[in-house]
C-alpha positions in Angstrom: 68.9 81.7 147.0 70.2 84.2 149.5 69.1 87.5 149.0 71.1 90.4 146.8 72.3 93.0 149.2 72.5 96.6 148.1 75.6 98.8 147.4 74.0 101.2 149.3 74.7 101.3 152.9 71.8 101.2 155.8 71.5 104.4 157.5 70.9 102.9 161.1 74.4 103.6 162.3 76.2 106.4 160.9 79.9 107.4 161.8 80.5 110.6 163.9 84.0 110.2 164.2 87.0 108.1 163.0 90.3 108.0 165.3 92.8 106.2 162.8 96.2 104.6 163.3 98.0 102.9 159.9 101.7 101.6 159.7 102.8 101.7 155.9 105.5 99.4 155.1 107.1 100.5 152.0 109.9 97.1 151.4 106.7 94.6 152.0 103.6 97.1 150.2 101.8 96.3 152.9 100.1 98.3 156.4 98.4 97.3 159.3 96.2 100.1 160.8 93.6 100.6 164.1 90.7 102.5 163.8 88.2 103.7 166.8 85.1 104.8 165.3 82.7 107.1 167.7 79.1 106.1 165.7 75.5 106.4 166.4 73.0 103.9 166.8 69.7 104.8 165.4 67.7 102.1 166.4 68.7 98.8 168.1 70.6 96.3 165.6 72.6 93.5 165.8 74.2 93.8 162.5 76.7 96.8 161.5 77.3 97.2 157.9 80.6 99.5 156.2 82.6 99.3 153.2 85.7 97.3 153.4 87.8 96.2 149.7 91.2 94.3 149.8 91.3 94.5 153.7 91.4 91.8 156.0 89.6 92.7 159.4 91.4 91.0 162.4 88.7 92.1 164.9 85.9 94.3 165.7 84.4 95.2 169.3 81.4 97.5 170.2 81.7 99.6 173.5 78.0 101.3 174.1 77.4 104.1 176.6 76.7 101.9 179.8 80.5 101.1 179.2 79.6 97.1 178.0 82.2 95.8 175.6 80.9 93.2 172.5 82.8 91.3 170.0 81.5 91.3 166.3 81.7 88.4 164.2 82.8 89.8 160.7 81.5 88.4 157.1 83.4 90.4 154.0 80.9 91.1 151.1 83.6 91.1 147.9 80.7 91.9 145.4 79.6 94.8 147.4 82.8 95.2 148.7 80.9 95.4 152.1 81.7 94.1 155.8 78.8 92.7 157.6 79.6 92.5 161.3 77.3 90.3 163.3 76.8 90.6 167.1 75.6 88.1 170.0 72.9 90.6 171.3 71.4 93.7 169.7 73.5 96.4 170.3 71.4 99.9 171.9 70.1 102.3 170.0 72.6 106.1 171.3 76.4 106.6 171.6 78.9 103.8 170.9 82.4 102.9 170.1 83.6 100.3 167.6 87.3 99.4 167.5 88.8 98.0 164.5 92.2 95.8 163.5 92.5 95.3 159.8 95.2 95.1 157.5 95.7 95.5 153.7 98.1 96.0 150.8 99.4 99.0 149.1 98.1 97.9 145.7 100.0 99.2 142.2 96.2 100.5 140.6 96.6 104.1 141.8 93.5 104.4 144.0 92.7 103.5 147.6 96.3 103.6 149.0 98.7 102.8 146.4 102.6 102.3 146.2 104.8 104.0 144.1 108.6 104.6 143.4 110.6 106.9 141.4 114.0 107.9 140.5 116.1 110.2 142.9 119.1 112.5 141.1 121.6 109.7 141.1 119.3 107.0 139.8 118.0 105.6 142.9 114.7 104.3 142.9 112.6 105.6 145.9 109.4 104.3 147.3 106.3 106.5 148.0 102.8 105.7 149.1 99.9 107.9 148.0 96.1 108.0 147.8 93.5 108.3 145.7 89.8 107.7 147.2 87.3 109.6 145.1 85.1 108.5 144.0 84.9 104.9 146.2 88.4 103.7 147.3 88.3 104.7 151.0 87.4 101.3 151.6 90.5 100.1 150.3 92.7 101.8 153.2 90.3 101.6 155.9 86.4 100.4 156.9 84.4 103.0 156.9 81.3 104.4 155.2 82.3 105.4 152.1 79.5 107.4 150.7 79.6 111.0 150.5 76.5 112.1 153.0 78.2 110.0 155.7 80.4 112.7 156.9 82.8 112.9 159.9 85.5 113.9 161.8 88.9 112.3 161.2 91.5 112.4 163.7 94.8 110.4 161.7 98.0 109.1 163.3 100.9 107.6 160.7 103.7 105.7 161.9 106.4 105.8 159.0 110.1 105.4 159.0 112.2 108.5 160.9 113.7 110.1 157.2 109.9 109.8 155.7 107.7 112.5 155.1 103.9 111.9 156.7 101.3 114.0 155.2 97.6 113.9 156.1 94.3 116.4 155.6 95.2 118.4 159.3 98.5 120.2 160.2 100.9 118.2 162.1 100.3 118.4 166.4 103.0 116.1 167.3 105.9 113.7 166.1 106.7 110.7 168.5 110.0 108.9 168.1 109.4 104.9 168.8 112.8 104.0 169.9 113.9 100.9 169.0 112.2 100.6 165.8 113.6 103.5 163.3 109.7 104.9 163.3 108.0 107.5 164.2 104.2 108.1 164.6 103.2 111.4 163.4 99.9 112.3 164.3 97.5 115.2 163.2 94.5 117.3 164.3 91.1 116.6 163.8 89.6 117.6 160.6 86.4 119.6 159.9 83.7 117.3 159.0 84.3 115.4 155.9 83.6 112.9 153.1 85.9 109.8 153.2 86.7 110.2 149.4 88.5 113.5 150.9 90.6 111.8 153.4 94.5 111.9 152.5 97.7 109.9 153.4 101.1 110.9 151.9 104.3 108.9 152.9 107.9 109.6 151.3 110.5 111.9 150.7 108.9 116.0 150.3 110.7 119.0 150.2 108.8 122.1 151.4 108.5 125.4 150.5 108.3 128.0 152.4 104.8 128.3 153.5 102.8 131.7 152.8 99.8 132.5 154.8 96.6 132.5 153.4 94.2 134.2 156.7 95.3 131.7 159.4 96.7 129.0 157.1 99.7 128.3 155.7 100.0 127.4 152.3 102.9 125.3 151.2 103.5 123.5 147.9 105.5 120.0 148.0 107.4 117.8 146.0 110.0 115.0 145.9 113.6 116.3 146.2 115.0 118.1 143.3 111.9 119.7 142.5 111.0 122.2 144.9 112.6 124.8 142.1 109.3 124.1 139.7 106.7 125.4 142.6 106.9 128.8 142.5 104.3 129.3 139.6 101.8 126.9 141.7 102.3 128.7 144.7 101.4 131.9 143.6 98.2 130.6 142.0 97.6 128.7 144.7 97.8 131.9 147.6 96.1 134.0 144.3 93.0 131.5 144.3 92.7 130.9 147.9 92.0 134.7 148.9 90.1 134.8 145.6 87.3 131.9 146.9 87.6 133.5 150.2 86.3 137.1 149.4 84.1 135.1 147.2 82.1 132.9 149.2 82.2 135.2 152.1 83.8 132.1 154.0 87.2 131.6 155.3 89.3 129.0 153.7 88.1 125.7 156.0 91.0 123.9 156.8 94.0 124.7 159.2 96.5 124.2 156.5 96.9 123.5 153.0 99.9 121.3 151.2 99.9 121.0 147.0 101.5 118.0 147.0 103.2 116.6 143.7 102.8 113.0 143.0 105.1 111.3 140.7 102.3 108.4 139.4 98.9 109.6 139.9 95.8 109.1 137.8 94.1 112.2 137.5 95.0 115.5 136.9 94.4 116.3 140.7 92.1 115.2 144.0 90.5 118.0 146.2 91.9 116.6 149.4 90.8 119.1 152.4 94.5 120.2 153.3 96.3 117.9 150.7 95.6 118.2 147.4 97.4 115.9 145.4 98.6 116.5 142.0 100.3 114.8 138.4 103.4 116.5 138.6 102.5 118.4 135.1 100.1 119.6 136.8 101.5 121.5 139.6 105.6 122.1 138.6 106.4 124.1 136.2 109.4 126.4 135.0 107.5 129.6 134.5 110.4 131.3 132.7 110.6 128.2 129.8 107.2 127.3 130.3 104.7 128.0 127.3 101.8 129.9 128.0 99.5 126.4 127.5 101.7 124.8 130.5 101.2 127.7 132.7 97.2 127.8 131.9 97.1 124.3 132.6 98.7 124.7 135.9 96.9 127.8 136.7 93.3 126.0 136.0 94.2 123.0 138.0 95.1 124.4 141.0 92.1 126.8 140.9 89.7 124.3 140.3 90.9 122.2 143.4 91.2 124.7 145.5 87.5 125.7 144.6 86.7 122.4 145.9 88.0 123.5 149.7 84.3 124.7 149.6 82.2 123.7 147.0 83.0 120.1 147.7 84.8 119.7 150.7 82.7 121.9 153.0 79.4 121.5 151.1 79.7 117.8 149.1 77.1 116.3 147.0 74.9 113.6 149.2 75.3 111.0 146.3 77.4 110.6 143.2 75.2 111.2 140.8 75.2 115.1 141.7 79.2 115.1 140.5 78.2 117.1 138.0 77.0 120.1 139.6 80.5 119.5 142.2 82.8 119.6 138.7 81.1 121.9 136.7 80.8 124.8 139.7 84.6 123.7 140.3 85.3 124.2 136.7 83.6 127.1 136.3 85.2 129.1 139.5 88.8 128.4 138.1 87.6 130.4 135.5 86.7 133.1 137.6 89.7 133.0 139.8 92.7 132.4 137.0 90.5 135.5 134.9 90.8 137.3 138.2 94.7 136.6 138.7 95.2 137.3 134.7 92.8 139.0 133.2 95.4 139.7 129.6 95.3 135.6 129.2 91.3 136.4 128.4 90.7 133.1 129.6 86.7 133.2 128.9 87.9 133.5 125.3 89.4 130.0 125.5 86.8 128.8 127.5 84.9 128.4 124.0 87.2 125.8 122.8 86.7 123.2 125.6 83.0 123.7 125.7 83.1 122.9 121.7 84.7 119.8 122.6 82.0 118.5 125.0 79.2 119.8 122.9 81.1 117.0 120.3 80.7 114.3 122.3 77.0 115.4 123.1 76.0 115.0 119.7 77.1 111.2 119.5 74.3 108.3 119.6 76.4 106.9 123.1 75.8 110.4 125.0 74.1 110.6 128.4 72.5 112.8 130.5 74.3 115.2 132.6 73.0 113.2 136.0 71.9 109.4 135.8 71.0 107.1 138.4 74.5 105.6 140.3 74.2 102.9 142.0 77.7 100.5 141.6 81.1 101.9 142.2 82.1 101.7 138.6 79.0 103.8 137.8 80.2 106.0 140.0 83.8 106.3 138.2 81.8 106.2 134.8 80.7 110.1 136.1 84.3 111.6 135.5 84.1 112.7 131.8 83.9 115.7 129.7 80.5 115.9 129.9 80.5 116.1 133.8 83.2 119.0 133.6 82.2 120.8 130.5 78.9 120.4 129.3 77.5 121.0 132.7 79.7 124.3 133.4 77.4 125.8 130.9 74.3 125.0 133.6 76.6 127.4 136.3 75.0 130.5 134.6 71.7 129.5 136.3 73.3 129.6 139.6 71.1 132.8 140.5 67.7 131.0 139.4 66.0 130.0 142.2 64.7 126.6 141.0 68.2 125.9 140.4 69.1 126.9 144.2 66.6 124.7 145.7 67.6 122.2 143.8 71.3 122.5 145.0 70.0 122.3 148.6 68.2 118.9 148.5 71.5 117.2 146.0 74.1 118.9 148.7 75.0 118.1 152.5 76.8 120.6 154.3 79.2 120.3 157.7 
C-alpha cells in the first residue's frame, strides 16, 4: 500500500517570489496562465512538492544558480490536492528558478477563481471573474504553496479583453496593447510579502470613484456600472478607518493602493485582499440617505474589519489556520474601535452585547468546540469561519495587554 502523504507541505523548498502571467477567457470559463517562481532550496531534493486543485500543469523546468536548466516530471495528488514534481538528478540546495505552464477553469463554486455574470441597466447579462482564496483556494488559480507561513512576493500580469477592467493586489505600472488580438496585458507592481489566500484577481466591467488619499495611497471604492452612486457611504468609512488603524498601530497603511471592490456573487461578507478587498455588494453600497441605520452599521463594520486586516492579517498573518481565531476576533474587535471612533452617538459597544449573546448561545450547545482545534484538511480549515471564531473569541482581545497572551501571539503569527 503506498504510503498516505500529508496535507501539509515539506518545508525544503519555500517560495520567495512568484512572477505570474494568467489569460481569463470569459465566453469559454477557462485561463491559461505562466508562473516563474524565484524559490529556495534548503537542502538537495529531487522532488518539489506545491498545491495544485482543478489545474492541469503543462510543464515545469528548474533553473539553479550555475544557470543549468531541468525538466520536472509532474504527478497531481487530487486527495491532497498536491503536485509532486519529480526530477532526473537532485536539484542543489541555494537559489533557483521554476517555471510553470498550467491551465484551469473558472469554476461556478465561488472560491479559487470563479466566473460570474450579472445584469447591466438594459438587461444584458455581463460576465465577471472574481476570487476567493481564503482559506485554501489559491491552488485553484495557480501552483503555489498555499499555506499561510509560506509568504512571498507577487509580481501579477493579466491579459483581459481591451473594454475589461483588470484588478490585482498592487497599483497598476503599465497597460500593453497586443495588437491583433483585442487584449491587453495589464500588469502590476510587486506586492509586500504575502500569504497566497491574500492574493487577488478582478476582471470585468468597474467604475471608479474618485480616489482620496490615505498617506501615500489612494483609496478608491469600485463597482459594476450603475452603481458607483451607492459608494459614497463606504468610502468615507473606508478613508475614516484607514487613518484610524494607522495612528493606531503606529504603522503606515502597507500597500501602495487600496480598491473596495463590489462583487455581484460572492460568498462572504468580504475577503481582506492586500489592495483589493472584495465585497457582497450589501456589504459595501449603500444609499446613506434611505438607508436604515442597521444597513449603514453593517456597512460601516465590514469595511472596518477588513481594512483592520491590512495589518493584523495581511502584514502579520497567522502561521497556520488554526490561529484564525485570534486573526477574526482582533479584526472584529478593531471595527469596533474604529466605527466607535468615526460615530461615537451610534454607541456601538452597546450593540456589541447583542452579537456576543449570540455566540455565547451556540457555546452552550453539546456540538460546541474550542476556540482553536487542531487543522489539518482544507475543509477543517473552512470549518474555522463561524460565530465562535468572530465573536466568542473577540471577548479574549481584552487580554491583549497580558503578557502571556503576547508571547503567545508571537509564536501563532509570522510577520513580513
Amino acid at each position: 500500500m503506498a504510503e498516505q502523504r500529508s496535507h501539509r507541505l515539506p518545508t525544503t523548498v519555500t517560495p520567495e517570489r512568484y512572477q505570474i502571467r494568467l489569460t481569463p477567457d470569459l465566453t469559454t470559463w477557462t485561463f491559461t496562465g505562466e508562473e516563474s517562481v524565484s524559490v529556495k532550496i534548503h537542502e538537495p531534493v529531487r522532488e518539489v512538492v506545491l498545491n495544485a486543485a482543478e489545474l492541469e500543469l503543462h510543464a515545469v523546468t528548474a533553473t539553479g544558480a550555475n544557470g543549468k536548466t531541468i525538466g520536472g516530471t509532474v504527478t497531481l495528488d487530487g486527495d491532497n490536492e498536491q503536485a509532486v514534481v519529480t526530477f532526473p538528478e537532485p536539484l542543489a540546495a541555494g537559489n533557483s528558478k521554476l517555471e510553470i505552464k498550467f491551465s484551469g477553469i473558472l469554476n461556478d463554486k465561488l472560491h479559487g477563481l470563479y466566473r460570474s455574470t450579472y445584469k447591466d441597466a438594459h438587461g444584458n447579462n455581463k460576465p465577471l471573474a472574481s476570487t476567493q482564496f481564503e482559506s485554501t483556494d489559491a491552488r485553484r488559480a495557480f501552483p503555489c504553496w498555499d499555506e499561510p507561513a509560506f509568504k512571498a512576493v507577487f509580481q501579477v500580469a493579466l491579459v483581459v479583453d481591451q473594454e475589461l477592467t483588470a484588478i490585482s493586489n498592487a497599483r497598476v505600472v503599465r497597460e500593453i496593447p497586443l495588437p491583433g488580438t483585442g487584449k491587453k496585458e495589464v500588469v502590476f507592481a510587486d506586492t509586500i510579502k504575502m500569504s497566497t489566500y491574500l492574493v487577488a484577481f478582478i476582471v470585468g466591467e468597474f467604475e471608479a470613484t474618485e480616489p482620496v488619499m490615505v498617506g501615500a495611497a489612494p483609496l478608491r471604492v469600485m463597482a459594476v456600472p450603475g452603481k458607483k452612486q451607492l459608494a459614497g457611504f463606504a468610502l468615507e468609512i473606508g478613508k475614516a478607518s484607514l487613518e484610524h488603524f494607522s495612528r493606531y498601530y503606529g504603522i503606515p497603511y502597507p500597500g501602495d493602493k487600496l480598491d473596495l471592490i463590489a462583487i455581484p456573487d460572492f460568498a462572504s461578507g468580504a475577503m481582506e485582499n492586500l489592495g483589493a478587498i472584495t465585497f457582497r455588494e450589501t456589504a459595501l453600497l449603500v444609499d446613506s440617505a434611505k438607508a436604515t441605520r442597521a444597513e449603514l452599521e453593517r456597512v460601516a463594520d465590514v469595511v472596518s474589519h477588513e481594512n483592520a486586516h491590512m495589518w493584523f492579517g495581511d502584514l502579520v498573518t497567522m502561521k497556520w489556520w488554526n490561529g484564525l481565531w485570534l486573526n477574526e476576533a482582533f479584526a472584529t474587535f478593531m471595527e469596533m474601535l474604529a466605527v466607535d471612533a468615526w460615530r461615537p452617538e451610534w454607541r456601538r459597544w452597546d450593540s456589541f452585547t447583542i452579537s456576543r449573546a449570540a455566540a455565547m448561545q451556540v457555546d452552550g450547545l453539546k456540538s460546541t468546540r474550542p476556540i482553536e482545534f487542531p487543522v489539518e484538511k482544507p475543509e477543517e480549515a473552512a470549518g474555522m469561519f463561524d460565530v465562535l471564531t468572530y465573536e466568542r473569541a473577540r471577548r479574549c482581545c481584552a487580554c491583549w495587554s497580558n503578557i502571556s497572551a503576547r508571547k503567545r501571539f508571537a509564536t501563532a503569527f509570522v510577520c513580513i
